[in-house]
C-alpha positions as CSV (number, residue, x, y, z in Angstrom):
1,X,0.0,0.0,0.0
2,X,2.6,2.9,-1.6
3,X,-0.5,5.0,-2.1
4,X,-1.2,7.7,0.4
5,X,-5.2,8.5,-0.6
6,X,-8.2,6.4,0.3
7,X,-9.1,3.5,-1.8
8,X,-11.8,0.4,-2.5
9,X,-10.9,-2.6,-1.8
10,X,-12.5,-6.5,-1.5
11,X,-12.4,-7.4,2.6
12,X,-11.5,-10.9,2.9
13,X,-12.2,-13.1,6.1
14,X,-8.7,-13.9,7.1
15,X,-7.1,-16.0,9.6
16,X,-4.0,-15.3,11.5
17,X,-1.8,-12.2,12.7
18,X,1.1,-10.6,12.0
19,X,4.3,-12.2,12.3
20,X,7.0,-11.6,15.2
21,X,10.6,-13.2,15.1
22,X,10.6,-16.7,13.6
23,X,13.3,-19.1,14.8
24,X,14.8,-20.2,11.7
25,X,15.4,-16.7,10.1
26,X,18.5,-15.0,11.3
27,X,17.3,-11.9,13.3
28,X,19.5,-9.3,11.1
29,X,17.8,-11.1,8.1
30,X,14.4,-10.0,9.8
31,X,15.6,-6.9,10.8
32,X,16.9,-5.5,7.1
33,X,13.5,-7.1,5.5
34,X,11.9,-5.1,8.2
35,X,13.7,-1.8,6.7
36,X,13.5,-2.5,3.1
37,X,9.7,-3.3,3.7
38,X,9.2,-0.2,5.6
39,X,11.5,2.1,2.8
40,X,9.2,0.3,-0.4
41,X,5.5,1.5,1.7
42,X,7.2,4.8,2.8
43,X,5.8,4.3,6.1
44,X,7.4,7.9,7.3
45,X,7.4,7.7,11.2
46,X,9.1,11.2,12.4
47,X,9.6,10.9,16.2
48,X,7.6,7.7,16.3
49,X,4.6,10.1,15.7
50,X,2.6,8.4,12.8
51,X,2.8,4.9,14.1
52,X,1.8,6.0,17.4
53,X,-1.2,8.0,16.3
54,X,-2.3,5.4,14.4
55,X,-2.4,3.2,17.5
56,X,-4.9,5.4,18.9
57,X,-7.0,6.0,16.0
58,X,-7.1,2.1,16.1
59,X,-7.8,2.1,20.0
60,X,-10.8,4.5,19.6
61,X,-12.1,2.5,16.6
62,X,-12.5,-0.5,19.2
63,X,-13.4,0.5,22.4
64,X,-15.6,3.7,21.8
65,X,-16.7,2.4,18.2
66,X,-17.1,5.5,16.6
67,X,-14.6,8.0,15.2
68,X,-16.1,11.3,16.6
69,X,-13.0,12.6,18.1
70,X,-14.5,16.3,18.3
71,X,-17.1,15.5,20.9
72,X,-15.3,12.5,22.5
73,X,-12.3,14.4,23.2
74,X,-10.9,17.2,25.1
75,X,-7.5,18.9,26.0
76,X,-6.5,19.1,29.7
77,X,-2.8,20.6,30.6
78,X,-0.3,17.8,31.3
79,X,3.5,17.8,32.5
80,X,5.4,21.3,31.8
81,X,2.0,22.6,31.0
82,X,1.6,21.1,27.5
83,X,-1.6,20.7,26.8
84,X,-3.0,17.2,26.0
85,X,-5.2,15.1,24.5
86,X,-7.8,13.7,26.8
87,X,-11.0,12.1,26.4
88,X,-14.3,14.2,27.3
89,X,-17.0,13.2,29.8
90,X,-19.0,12.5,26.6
91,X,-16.0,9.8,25.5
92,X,-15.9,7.9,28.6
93,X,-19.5,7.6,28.8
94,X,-19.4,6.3,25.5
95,X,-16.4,3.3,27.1
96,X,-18.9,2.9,29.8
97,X,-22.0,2.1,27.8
98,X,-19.7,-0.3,25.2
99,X,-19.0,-2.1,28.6
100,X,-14.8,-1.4,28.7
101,X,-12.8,1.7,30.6
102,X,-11.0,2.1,26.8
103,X,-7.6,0.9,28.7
104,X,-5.9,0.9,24.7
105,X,-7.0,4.3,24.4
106,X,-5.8,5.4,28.0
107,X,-2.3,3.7,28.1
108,X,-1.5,5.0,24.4
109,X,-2.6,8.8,25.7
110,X,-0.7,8.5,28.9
111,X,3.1,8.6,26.6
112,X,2.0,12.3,26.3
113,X,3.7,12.5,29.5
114,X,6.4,14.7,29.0
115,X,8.7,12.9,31.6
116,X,8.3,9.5,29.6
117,X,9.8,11.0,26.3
118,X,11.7,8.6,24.0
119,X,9.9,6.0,26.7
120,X,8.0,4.1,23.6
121,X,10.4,2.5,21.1
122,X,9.7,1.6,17.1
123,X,11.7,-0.4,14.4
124,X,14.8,1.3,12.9
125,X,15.6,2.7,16.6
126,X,13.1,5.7,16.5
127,X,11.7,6.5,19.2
128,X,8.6,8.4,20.4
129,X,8.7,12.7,21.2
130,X,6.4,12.5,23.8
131,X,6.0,16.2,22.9
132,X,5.7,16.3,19.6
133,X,2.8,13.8,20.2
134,X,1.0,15.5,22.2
135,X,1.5,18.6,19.9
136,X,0.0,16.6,17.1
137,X,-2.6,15.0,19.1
138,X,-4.1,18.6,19.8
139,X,-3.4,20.2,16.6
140,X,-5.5,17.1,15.1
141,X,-8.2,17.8,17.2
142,X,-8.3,21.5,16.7
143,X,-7.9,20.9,12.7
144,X,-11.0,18.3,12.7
145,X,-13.3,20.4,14.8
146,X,-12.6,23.0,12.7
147,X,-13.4,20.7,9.4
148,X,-16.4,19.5,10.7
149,X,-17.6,22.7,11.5
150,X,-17.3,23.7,7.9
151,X,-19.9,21.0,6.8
152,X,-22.2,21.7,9.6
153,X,-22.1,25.4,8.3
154,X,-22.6,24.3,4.4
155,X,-25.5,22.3,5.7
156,X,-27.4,24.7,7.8
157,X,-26.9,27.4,5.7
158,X,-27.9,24.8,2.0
159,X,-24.8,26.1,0.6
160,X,-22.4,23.4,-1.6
161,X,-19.9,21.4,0.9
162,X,-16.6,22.9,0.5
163,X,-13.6,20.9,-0.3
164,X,-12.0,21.4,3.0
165,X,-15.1,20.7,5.1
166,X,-15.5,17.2,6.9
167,X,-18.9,16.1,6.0
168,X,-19.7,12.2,7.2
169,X,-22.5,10.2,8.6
170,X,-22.7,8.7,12.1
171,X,-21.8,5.4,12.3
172,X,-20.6,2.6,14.1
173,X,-17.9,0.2,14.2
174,X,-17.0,-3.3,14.8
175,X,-13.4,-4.8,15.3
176,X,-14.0,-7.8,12.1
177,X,-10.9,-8.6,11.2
178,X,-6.6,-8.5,11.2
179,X,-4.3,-8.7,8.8
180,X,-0.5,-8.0,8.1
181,X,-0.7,-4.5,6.3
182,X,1.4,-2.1,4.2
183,X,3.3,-0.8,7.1
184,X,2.6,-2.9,10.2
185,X,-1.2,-4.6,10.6
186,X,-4.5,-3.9,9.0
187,X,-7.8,-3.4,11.6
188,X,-11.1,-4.0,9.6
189,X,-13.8,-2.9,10.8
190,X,-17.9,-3.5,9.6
191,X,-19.1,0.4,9.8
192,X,-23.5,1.1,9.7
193,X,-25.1,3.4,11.0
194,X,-26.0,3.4,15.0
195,X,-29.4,1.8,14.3
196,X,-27.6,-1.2,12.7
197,X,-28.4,-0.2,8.8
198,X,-26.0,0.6,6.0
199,X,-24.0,3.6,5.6
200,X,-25.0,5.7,2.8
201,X,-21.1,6.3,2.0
202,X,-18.7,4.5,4.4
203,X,-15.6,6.3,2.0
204,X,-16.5,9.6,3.8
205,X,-15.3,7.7,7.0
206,X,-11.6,9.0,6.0
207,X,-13.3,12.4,7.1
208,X,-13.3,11.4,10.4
209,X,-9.7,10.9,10.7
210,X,-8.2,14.4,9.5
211,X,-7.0,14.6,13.3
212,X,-4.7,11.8,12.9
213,X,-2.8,13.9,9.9
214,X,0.1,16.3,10.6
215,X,-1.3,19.1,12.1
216,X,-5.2,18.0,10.8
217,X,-4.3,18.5,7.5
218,X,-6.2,17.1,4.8
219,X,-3.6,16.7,2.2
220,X,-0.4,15.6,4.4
221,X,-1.7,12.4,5.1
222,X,-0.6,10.1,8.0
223,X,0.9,6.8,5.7
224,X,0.3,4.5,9.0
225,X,-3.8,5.4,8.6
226,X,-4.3,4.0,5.1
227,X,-7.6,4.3,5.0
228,X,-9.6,2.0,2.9
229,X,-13.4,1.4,2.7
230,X,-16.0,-1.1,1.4
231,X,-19.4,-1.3,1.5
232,X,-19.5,-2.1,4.6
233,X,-16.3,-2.0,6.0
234,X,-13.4,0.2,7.0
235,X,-9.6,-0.4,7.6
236,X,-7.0,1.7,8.9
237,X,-3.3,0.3,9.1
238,X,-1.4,0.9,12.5
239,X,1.4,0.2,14.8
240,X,3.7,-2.2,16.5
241,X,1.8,-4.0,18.8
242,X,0.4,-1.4,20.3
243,X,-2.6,-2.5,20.1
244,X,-4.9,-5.5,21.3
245,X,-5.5,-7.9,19.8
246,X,-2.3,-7.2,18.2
247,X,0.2,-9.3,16.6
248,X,0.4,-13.2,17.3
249,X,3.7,-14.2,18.7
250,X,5.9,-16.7,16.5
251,X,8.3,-18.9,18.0
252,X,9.9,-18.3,21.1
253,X,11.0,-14.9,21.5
254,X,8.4,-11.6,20.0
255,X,10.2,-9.1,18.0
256,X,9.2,-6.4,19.7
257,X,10.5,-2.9,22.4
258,X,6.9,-3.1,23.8
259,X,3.8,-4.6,24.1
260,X,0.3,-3.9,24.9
261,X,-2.1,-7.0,26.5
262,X,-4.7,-6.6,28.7
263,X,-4.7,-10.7,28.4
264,X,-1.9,-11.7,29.6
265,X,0.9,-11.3,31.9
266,X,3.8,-10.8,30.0
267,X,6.5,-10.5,32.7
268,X,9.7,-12.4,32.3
269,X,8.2,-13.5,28.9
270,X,11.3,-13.0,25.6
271,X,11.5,-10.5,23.7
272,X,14.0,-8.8,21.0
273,X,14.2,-5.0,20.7
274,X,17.0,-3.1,17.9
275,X,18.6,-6.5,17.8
276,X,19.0,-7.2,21.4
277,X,17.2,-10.1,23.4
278,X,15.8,-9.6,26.3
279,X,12.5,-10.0,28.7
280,X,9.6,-7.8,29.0
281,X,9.2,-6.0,32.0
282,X,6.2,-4.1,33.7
283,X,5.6,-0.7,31.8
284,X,5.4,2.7,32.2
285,X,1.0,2.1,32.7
286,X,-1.0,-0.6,33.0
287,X,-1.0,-3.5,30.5
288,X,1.8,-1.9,28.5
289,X,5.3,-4.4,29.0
290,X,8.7,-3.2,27.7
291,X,11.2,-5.4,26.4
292,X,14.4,-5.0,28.9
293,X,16.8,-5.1,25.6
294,X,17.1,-2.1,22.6
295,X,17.9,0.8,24.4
């Protein structure tokens, strides 16, 4: 998936995960694959940003089932009074009635933290500015407010939707299926309206995800997103196991800095990070474990 712009494609029913570290393939082998992969996709990752971002628009897909990131979020002030990204009394009630405390959503927001900067770790030894993702963060919910706002205007006012307006339905999503993706893993999702019925035109779902752009730009497009649409169904590539359920661990040791599960206990469990073996150890926030190796 080269492309960075929204396309159709047939969703298949698939079986299986992504891949971690296989036994039999020497792990520089895995690692320069990894690279060249990542180079042919041009999955851009400045400061671990994209990925990262990504991982949340992937957590909020799941646990609040709905992209509506204008009304489900707000901004509080965090450490060294940057502001951050927070979800609104509206967003948690929303966790509540879907019968979860969105724990994804929470642990991936907490690495706004300030004092856990370069804390989350990525392939090709980037690491995560834990300010310049919470500078993002905002500036994406700021920049889709503002988009959305510019529909609801056109509409009240029966003027022609403008170009840089954010028009989409309300809708719904379910978690359907996983699948290895351009840049890391593919989450599917069936998407209908909240009484259960089709969407009239799932594509303008891509709307909904201006916040997870550079700045909620429309045009410099986030390459972990991907968005794709069906029918019925949406799918938006993320992260590095960032997410649950994530990737599927092969053979004896996951190639991976960290890991989320709210499964299982990961402690003491092997892990390889930049090349380096090691065990994952209790993170920085619940059900987040870091791999002791990799810098």
């Amino acid at each position: 998936m080269s492309k960075f712009v929204s396309s159709f494609i047939a969703i298949a029913a698939v079986a299986g995960l992504a891949s971690a570290c296989a036994v039999d393939v020497p792990l520089e082998e895995q690692e320069s694959a990894g690279a060249d992969h990542q180079a042919l996709v041009n999955c851009a990752n400045p400061e671990g940003t994209n990925a990262m971002i990504a991982a949340v628009a992937v957590a909020i897909a799941t646990e609040l089932g709905r992209w509506n990131v204008s009304s489900d979020f707000t901004t509080k002030i965090g450490t060294y009074n940057q502001r951050h990204l927070t979800l609104s009394s509206q967003g948690q009630a929303q966790c509540t009635a879907r019968g979860n405390n969105c724990e994804n959503l929470k642990a991936l927001l907490f690495f706004q933290d300030a004092k856990y900067d370069n804390y989350v770790r990525f392939p090709n030894r980037v690491k995560l500015s834990a300010y310049s993702y919470a500078a993002r963060l905002v500036a994406g919910w700021e920049g889709q407010r503002t988009c959305e706002k510019r529909a609801a205007d056109a509409i009240a006012q029966r003027r022609p939707i403008p170009p840089d307006a954010c028009p989409a339905e309300e809708h719904s999503l379910t978690l359907f299926s996983t699948a290895p993706g351009g840049c890391d893993m593919n989450f599917t999702y069936t998407a209908k309206k909240p009484n259960g019925t089709p969407l009239a035109n799932p594509a303008q779902l891509k709307n909904k995800l201006v916040w997870a752009n550079d700045g909620g730009s429309m045009t410099n497009l986030n390459p972990y997103i991907q968005f794709q649409s069906t029918a019925s169904t949406v799918t938006v590539d993320p992260t590095w196991d960032l997410n649950q359920p994530g990737s599927a661990s092969g053979g004896s040791c996951t190639l991976s800095c960290q890991k989320y599960d709210k499964n299982n206990v990961l402690t003491g469990q092997c892990c390889t990070c930049n090349g380096q073996s090691g065990t994952f150890q209790a993170g920085a926030t619940a059900n987040v474990y870091k791999c002791s190796a990799g810098g």
